[in-house]
Predicted model as a PDB file, atoms N, CA, C, CB and O in Angstrom, pLDDT in the B-factor column:
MODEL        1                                                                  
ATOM      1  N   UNK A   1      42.625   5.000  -6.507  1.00 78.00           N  
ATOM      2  CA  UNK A   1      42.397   5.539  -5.174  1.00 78.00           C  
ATOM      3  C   UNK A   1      41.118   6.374  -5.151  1.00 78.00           C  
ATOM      4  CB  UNK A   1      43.601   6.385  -4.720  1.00 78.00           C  
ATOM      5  O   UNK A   1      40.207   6.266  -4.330  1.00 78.00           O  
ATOM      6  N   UNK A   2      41.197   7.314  -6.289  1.00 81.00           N  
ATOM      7  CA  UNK A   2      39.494   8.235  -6.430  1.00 81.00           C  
ATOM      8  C   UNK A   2      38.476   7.042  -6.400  1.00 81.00           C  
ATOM      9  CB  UNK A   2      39.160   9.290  -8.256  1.00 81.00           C  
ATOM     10  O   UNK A   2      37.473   7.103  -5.690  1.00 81.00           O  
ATOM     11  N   UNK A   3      38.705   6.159  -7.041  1.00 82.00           N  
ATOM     12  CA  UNK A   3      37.444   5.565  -7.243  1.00 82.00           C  
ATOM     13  C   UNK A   3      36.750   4.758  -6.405  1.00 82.00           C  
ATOM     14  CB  UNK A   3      37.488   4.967  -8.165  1.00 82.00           C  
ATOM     15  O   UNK A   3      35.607   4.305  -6.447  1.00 82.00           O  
ATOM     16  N   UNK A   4      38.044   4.617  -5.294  1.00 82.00           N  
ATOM     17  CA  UNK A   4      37.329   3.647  -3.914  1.00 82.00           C  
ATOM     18  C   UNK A   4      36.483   4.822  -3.319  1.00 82.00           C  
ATOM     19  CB  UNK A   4      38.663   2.894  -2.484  1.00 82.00           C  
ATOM     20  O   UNK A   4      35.349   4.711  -2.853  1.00 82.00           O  
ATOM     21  N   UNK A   5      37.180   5.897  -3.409  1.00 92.00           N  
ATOM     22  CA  UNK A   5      36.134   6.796  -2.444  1.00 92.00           C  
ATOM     23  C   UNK A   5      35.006   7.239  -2.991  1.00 92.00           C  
ATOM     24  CB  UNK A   5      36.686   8.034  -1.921  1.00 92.00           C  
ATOM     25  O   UNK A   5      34.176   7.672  -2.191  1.00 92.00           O  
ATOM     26  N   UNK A   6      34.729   7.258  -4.133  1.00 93.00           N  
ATOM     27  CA  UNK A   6      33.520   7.400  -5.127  1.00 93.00           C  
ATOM     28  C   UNK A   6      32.810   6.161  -4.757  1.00 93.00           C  
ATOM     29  CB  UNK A   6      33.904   7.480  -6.822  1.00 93.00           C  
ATOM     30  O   UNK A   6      31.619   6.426  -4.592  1.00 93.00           O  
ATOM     31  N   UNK A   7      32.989   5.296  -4.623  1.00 93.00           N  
ATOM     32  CA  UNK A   7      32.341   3.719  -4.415  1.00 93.00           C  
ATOM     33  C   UNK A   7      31.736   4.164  -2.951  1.00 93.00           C  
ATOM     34  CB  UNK A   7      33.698   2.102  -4.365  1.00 93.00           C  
ATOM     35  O   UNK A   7      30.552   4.096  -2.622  1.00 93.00           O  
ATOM     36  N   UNK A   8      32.874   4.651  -2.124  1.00 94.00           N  
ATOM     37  CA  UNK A   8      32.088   3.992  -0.430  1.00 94.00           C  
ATOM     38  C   UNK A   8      31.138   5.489  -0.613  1.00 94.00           C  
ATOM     39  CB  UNK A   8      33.562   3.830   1.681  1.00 94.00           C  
ATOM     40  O   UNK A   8      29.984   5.278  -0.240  1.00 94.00           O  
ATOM     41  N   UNK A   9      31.350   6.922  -1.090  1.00 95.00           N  
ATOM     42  CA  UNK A   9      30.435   7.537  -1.158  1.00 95.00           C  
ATOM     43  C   UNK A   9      28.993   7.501  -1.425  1.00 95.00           C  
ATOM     44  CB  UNK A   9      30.792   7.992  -1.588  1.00 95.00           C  
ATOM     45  O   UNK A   9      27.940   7.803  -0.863  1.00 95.00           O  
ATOM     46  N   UNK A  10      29.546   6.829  -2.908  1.00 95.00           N  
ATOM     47  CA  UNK A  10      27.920   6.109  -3.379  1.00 95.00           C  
ATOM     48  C   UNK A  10      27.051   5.186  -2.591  1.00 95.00           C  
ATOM     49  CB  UNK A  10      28.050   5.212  -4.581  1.00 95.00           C  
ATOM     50  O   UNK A  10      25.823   5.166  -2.683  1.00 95.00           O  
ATOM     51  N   UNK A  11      27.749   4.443  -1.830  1.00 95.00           N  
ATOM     52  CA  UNK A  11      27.246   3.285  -1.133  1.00 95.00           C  
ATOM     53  C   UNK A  11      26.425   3.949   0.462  1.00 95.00           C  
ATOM     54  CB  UNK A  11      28.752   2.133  -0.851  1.00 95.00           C  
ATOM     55  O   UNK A  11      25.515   3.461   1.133  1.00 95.00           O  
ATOM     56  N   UNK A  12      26.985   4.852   0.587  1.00 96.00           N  
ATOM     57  CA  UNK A  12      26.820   5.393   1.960  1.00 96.00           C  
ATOM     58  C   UNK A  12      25.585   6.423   1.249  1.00 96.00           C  
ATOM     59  CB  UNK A  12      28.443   6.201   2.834  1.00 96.00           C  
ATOM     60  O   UNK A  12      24.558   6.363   1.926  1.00 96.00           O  
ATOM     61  N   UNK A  13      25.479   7.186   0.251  1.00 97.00           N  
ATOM     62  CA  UNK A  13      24.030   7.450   0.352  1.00 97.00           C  
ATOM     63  C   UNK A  13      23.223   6.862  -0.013  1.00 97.00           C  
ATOM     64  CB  UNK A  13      23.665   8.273  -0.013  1.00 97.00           C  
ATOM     65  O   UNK A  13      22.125   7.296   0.335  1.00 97.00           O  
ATOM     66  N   UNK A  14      23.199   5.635  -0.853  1.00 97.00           N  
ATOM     67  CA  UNK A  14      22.282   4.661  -1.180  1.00 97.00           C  
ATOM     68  C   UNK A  14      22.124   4.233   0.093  1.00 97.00           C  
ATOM     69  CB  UNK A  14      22.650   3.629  -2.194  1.00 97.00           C  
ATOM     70  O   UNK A  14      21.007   4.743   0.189  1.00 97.00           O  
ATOM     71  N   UNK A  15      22.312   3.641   1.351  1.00 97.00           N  
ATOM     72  CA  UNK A  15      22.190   3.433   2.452  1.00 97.00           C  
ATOM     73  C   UNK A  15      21.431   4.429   3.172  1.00 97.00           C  
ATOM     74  CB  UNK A  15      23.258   3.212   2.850  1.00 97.00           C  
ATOM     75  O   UNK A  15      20.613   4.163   4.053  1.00 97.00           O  
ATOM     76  N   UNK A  16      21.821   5.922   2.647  1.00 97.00           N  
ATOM     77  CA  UNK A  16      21.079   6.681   3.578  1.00 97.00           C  
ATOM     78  C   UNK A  16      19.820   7.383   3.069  1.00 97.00           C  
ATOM     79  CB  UNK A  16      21.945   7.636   4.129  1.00 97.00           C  
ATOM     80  O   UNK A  16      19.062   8.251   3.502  1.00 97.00           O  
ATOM     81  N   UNK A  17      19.904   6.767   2.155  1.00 96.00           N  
ATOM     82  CA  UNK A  17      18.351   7.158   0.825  1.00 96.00           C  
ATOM     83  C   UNK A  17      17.471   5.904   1.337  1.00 96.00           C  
ATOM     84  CB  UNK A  17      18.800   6.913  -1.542  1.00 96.00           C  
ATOM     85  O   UNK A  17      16.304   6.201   1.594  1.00 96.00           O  
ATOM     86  N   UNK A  18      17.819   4.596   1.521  1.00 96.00           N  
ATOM     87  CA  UNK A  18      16.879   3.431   1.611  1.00 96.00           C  
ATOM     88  C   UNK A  18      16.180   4.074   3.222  1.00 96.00           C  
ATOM     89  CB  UNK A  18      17.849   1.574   1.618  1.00 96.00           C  
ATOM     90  O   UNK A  18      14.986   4.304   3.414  1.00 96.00           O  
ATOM     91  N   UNK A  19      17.335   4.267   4.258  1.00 96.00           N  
ATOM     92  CA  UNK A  19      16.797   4.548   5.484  1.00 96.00           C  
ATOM     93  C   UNK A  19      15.896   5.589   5.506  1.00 96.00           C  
ATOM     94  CB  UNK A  19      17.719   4.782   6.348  1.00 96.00           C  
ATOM     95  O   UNK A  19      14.953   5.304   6.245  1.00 96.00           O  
ATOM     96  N   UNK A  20      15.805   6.564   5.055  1.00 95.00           N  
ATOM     97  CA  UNK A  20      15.028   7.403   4.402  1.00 95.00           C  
ATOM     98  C   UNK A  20      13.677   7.147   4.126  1.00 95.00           C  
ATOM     99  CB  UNK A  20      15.550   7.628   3.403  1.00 95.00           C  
ATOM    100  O   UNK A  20      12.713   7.759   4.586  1.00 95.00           O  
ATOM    101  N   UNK A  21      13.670   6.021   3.197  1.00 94.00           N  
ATOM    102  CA  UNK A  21      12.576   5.763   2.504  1.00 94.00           C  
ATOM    103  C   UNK A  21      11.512   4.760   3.271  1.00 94.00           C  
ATOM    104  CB  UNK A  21      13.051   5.241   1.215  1.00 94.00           C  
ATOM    105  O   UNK A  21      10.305   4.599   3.092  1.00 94.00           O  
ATOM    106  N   UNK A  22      12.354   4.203   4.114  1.00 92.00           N  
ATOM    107  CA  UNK A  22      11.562   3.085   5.143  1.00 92.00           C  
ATOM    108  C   UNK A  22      11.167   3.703   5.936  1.00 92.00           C  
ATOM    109  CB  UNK A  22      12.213   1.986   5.842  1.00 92.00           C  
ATOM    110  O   UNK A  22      10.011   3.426   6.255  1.00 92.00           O  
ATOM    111  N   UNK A  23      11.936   5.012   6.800  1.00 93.00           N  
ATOM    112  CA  UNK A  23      10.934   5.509   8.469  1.00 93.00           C  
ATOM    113  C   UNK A  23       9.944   6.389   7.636  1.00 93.00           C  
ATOM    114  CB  UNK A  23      11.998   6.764  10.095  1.00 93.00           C  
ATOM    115  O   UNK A  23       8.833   6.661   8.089  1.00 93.00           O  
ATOM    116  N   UNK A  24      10.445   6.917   6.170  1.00 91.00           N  
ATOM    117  CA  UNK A  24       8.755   7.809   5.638  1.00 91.00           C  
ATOM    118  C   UNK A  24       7.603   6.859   5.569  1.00 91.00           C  
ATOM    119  CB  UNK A  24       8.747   8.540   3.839  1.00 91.00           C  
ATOM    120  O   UNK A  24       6.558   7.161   6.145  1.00 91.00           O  
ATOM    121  N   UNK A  25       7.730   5.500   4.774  1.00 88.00           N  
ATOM    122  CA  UNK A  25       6.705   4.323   5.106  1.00 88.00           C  
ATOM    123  C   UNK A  25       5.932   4.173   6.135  1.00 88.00           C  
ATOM    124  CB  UNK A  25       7.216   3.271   5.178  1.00 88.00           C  
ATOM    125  O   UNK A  25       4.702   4.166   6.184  1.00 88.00           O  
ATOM    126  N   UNK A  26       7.289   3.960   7.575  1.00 87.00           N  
ATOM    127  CA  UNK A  26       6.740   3.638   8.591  1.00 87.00           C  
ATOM    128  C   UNK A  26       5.940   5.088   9.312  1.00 87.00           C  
ATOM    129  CB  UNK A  26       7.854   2.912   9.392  1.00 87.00           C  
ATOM    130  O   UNK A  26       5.170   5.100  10.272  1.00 87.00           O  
ATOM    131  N   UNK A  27       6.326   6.015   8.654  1.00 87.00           N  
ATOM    132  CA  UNK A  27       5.697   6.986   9.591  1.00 87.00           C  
ATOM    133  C   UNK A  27       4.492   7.840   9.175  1.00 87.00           C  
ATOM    134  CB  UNK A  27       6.693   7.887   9.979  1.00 87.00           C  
ATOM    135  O   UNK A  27       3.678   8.397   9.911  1.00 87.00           O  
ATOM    136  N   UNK A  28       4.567   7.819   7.588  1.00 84.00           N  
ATOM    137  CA  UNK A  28       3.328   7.929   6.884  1.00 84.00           C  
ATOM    138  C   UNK A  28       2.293   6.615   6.444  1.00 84.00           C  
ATOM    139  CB  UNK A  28       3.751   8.596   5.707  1.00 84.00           C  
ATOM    140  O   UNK A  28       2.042   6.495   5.245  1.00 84.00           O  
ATOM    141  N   UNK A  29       1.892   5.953   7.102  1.00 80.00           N  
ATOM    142  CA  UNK A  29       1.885   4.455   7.428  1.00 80.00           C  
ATOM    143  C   UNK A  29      -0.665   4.771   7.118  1.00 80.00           C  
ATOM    144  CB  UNK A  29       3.051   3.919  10.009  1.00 80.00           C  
ATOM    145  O   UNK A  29      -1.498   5.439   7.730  1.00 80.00           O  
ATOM    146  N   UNK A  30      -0.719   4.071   6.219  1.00 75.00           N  
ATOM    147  CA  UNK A  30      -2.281   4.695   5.669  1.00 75.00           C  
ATOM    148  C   UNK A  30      -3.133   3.391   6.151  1.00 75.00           C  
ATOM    149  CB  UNK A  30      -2.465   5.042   3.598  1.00 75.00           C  
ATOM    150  O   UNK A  30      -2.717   2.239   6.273  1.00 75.00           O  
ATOM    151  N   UNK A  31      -4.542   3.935   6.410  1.00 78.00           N  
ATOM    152  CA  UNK A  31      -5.390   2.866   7.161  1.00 78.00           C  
ATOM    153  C   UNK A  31      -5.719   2.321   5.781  1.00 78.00           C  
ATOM    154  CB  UNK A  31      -6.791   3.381   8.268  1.00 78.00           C  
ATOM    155  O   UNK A  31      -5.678   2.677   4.604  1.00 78.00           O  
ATOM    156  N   UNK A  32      -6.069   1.270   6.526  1.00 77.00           N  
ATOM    157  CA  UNK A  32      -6.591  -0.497   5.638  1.00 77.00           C  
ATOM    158  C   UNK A  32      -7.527  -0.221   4.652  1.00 77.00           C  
ATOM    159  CB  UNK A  32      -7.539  -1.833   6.715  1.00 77.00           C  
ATOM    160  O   UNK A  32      -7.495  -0.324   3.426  1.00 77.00           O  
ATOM    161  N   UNK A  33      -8.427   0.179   5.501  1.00 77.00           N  
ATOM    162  CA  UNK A  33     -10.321   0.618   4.750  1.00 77.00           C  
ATOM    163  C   UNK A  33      -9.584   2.014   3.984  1.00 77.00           C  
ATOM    164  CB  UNK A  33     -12.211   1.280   6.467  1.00 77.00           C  
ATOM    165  O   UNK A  33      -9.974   1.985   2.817  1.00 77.00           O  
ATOM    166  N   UNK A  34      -8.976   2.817   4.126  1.00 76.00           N  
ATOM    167  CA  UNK A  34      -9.069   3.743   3.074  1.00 76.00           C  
ATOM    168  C   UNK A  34      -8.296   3.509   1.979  1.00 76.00           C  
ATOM    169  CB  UNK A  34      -8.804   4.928   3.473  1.00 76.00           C  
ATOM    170  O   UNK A  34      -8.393   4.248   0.999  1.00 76.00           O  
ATOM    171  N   UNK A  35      -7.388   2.399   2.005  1.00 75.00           N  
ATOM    172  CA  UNK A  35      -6.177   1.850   0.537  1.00 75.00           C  
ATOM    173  C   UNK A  35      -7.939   0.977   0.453  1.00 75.00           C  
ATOM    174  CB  UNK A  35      -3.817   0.443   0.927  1.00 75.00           C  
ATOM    175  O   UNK A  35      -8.729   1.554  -0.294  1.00 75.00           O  
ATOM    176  N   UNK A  36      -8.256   0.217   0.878  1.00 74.00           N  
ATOM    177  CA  UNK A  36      -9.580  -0.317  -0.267  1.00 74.00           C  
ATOM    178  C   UNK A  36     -10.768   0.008  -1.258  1.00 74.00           C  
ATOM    179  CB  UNK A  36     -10.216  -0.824   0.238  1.00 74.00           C  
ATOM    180  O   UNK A  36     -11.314  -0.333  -2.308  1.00 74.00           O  
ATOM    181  N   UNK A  37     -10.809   1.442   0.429  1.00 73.00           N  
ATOM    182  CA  UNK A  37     -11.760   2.313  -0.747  1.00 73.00           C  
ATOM    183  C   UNK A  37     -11.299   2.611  -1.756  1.00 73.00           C  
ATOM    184  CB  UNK A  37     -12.241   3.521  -0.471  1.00 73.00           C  
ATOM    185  O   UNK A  37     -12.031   2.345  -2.709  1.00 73.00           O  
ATOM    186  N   UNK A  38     -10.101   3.198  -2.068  1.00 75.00           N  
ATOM    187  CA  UNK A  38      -9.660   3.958  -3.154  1.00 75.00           C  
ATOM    188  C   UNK A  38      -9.557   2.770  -4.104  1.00 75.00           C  
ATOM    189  CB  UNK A  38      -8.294   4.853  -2.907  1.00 75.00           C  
ATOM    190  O   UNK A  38      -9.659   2.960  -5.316  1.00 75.00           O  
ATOM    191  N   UNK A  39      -9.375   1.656  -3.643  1.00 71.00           N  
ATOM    192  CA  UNK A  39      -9.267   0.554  -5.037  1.00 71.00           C  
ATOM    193  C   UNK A  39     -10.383   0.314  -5.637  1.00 71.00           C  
ATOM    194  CB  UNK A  39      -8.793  -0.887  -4.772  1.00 71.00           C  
ATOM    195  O   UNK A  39     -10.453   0.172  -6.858  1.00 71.00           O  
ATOM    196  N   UNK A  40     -11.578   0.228  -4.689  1.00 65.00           N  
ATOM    197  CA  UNK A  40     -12.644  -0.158  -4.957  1.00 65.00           C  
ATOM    198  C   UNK A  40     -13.785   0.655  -5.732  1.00 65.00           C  
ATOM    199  CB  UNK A  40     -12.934  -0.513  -3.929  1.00 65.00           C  
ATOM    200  O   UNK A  40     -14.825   0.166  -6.175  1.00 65.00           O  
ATOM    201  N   UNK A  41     -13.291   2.307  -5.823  1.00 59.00           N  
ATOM    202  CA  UNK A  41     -14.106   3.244  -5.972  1.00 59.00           C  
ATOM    203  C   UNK A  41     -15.320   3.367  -4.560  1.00 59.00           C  
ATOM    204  CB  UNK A  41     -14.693   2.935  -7.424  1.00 59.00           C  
ATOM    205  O   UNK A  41     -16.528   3.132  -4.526  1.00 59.00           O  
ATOM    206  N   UNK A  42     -14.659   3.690  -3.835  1.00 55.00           N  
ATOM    207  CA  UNK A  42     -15.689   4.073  -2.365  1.00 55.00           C  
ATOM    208  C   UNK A  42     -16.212   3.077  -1.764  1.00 55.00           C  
ATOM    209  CB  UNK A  42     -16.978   4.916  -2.569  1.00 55.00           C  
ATOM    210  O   UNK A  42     -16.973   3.419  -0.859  1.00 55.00           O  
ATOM    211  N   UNK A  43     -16.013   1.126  -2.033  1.00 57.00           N  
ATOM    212  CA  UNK A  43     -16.596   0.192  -1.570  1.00 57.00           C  
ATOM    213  C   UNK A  43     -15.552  -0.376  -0.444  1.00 57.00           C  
ATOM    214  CB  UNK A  43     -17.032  -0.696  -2.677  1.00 57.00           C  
ATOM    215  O   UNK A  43     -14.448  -0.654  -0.911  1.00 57.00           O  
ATOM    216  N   UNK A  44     -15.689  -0.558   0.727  1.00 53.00           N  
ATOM    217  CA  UNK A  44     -14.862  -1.355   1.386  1.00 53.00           C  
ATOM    218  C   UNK A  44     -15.191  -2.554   0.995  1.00 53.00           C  
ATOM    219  CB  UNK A  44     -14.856  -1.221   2.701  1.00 53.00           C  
ATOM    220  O   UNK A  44     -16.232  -2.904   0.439  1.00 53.00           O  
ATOM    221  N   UNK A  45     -14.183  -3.248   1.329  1.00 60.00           N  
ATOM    222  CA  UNK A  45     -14.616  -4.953   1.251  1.00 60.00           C  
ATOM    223  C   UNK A  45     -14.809  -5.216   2.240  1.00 60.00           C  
ATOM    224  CB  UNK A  45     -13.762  -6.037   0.796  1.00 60.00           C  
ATOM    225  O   UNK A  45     -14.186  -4.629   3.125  1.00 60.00           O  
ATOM    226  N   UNK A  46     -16.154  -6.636   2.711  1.00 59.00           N  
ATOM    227  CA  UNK A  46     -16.256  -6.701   4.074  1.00 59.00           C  
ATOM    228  C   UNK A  46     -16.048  -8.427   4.150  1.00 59.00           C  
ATOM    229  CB  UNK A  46     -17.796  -5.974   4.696  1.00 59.00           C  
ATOM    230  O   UNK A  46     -16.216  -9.421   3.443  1.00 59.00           O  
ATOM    231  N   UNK A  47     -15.568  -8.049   5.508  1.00 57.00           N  
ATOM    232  CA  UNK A  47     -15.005  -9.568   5.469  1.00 57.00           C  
ATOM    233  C   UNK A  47     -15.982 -10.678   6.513  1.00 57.00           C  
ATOM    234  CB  UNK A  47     -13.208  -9.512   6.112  1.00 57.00           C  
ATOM    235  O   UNK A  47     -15.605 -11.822   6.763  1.00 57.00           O  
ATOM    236  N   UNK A  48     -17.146 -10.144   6.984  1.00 58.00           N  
ATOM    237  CA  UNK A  48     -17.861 -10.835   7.458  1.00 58.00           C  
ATOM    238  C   UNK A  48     -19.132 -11.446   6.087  1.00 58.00           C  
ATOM    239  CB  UNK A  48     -18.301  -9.974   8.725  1.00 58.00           C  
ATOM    240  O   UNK A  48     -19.504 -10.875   5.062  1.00 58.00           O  
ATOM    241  N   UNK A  49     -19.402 -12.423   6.500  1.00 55.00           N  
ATOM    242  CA  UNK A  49     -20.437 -13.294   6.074  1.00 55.00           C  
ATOM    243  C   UNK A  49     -22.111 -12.546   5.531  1.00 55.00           C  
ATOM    244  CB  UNK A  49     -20.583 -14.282   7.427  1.00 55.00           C  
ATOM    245  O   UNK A  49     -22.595 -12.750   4.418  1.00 55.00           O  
ATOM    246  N   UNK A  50     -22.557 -11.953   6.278  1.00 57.00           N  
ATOM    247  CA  UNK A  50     -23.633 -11.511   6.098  1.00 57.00           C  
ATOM    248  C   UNK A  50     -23.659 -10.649   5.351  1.00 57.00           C  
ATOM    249  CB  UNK A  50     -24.128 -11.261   6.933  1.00 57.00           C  
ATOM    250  O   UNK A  50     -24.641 -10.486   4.626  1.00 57.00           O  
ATOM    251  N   UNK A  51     -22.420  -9.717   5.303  1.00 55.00           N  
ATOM    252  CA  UNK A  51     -22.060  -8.342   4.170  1.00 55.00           C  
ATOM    253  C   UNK A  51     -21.902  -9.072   2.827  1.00 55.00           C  
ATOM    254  CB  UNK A  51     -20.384  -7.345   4.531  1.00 55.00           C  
ATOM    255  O   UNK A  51     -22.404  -8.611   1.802  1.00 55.00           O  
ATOM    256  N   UNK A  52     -21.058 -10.442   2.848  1.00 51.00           N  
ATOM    257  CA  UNK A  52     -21.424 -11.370   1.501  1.00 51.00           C  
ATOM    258  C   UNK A  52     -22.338 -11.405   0.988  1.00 51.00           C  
ATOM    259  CB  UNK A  52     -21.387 -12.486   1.500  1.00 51.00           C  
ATOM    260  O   UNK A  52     -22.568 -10.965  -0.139  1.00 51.00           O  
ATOM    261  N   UNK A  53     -23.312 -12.132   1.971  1.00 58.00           N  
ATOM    262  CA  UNK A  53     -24.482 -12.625   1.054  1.00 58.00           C  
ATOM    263  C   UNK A  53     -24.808 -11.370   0.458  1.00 58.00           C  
ATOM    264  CB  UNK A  53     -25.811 -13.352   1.804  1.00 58.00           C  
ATOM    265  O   UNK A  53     -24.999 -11.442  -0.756  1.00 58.00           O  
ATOM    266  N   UNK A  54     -24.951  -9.992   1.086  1.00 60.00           N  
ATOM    267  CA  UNK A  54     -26.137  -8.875   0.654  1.00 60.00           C  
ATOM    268  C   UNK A  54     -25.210  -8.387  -0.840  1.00 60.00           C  
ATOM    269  CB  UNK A  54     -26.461  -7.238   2.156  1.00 60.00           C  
ATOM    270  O   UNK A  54     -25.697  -8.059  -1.922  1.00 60.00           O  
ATOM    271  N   UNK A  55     -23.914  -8.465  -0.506  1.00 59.00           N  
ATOM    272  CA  UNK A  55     -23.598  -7.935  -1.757  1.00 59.00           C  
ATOM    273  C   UNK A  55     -23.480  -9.199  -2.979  1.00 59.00           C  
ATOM    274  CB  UNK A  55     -22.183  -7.091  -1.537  1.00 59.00           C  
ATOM    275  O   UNK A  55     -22.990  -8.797  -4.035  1.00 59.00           O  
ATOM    276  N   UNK A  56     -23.842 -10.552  -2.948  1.00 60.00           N  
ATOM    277  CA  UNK A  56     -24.182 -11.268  -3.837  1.00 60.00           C  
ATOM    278  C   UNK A  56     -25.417 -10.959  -4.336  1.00 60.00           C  
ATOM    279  CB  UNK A  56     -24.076 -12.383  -3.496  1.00 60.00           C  
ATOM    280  O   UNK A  56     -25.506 -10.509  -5.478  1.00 60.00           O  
ATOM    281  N   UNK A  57     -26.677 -11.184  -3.448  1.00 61.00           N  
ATOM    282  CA  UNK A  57     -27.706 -10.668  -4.084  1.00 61.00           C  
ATOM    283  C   UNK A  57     -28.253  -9.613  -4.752  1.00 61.00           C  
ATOM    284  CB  UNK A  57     -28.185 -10.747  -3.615  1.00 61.00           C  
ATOM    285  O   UNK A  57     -29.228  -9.549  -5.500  1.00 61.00           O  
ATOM    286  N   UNK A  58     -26.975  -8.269  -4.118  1.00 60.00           N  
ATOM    287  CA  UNK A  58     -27.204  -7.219  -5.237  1.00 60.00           C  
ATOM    288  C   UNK A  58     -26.790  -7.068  -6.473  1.00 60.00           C  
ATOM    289  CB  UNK A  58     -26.899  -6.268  -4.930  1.00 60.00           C  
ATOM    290  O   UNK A  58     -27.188  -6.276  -7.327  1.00 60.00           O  
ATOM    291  N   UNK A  59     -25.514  -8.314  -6.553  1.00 59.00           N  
ATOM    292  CA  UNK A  59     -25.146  -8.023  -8.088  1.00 59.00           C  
ATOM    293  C   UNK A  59     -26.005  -9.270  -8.735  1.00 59.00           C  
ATOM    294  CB  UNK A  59     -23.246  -8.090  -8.488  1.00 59.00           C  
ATOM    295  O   UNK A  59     -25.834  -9.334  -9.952  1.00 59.00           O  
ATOM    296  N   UNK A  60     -26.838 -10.218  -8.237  1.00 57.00           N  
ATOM    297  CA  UNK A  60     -27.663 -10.942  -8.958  1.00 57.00           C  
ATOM    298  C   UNK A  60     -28.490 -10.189  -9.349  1.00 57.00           C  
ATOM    299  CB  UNK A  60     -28.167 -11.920  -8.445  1.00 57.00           C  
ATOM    300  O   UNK A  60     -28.591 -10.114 -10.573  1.00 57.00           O  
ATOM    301  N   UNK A  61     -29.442  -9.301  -8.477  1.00 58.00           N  
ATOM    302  CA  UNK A  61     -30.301  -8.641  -9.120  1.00 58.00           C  
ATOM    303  C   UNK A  61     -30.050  -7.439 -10.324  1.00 58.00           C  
ATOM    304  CB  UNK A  61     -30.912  -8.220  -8.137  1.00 58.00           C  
ATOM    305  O   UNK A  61     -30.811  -7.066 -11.217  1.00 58.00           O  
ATOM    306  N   UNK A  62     -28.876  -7.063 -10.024  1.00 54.00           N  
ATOM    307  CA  UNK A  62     -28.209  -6.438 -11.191  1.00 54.00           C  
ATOM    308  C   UNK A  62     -27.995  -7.121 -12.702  1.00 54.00           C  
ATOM    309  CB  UNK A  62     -26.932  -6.154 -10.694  1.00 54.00           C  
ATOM    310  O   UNK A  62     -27.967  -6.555 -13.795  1.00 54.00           O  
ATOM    311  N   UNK A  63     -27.883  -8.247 -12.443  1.00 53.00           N  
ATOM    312  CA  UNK A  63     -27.445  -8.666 -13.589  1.00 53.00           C  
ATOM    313  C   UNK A  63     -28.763  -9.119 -14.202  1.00 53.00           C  
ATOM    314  CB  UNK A  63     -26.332  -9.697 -13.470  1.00 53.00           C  
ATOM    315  O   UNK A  63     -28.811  -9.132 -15.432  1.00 53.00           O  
ATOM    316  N   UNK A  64     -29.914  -9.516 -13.466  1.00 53.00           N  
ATOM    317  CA  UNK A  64     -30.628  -9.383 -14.076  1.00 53.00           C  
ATOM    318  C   UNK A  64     -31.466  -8.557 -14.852  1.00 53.00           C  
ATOM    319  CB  UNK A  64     -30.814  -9.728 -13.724  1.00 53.00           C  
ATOM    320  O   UNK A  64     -32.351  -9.056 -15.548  1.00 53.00           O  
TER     321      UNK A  64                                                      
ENDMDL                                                                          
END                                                                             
């Protein structure tokens, strides 16, 4: 008999720990460009074409 109620206890704050953990996600919720910078060390990635080419040619000339 203790142990059913130990069970639905446990279950009911694991339930109320997950809910928890999802509206902090959703509500501390971080912009795009700043999770890249930080991956990148201060570089966004750019997703247009022309920001390509320039950053190809700078690491060609680098490598040379």
């Amino acid at each position: 008999m203790l142990a059913k109620i130990w069970k639905k206890i446990a279950l009911a704050v694991c339930i109320i720990a997950v809910l928890f953990n999802i509206t902090s996600k959703l509500v501390k919720k971080t912009n795009l460009k700043d999770e890249l910078q930080s991956v990148i060390g201060g570089e966004a990635i750019s997703f247009t074409e022309e920001s390509a080419e320039n950053q190809e040619e700078t690491s060609n000339t680098n490598a040379e």
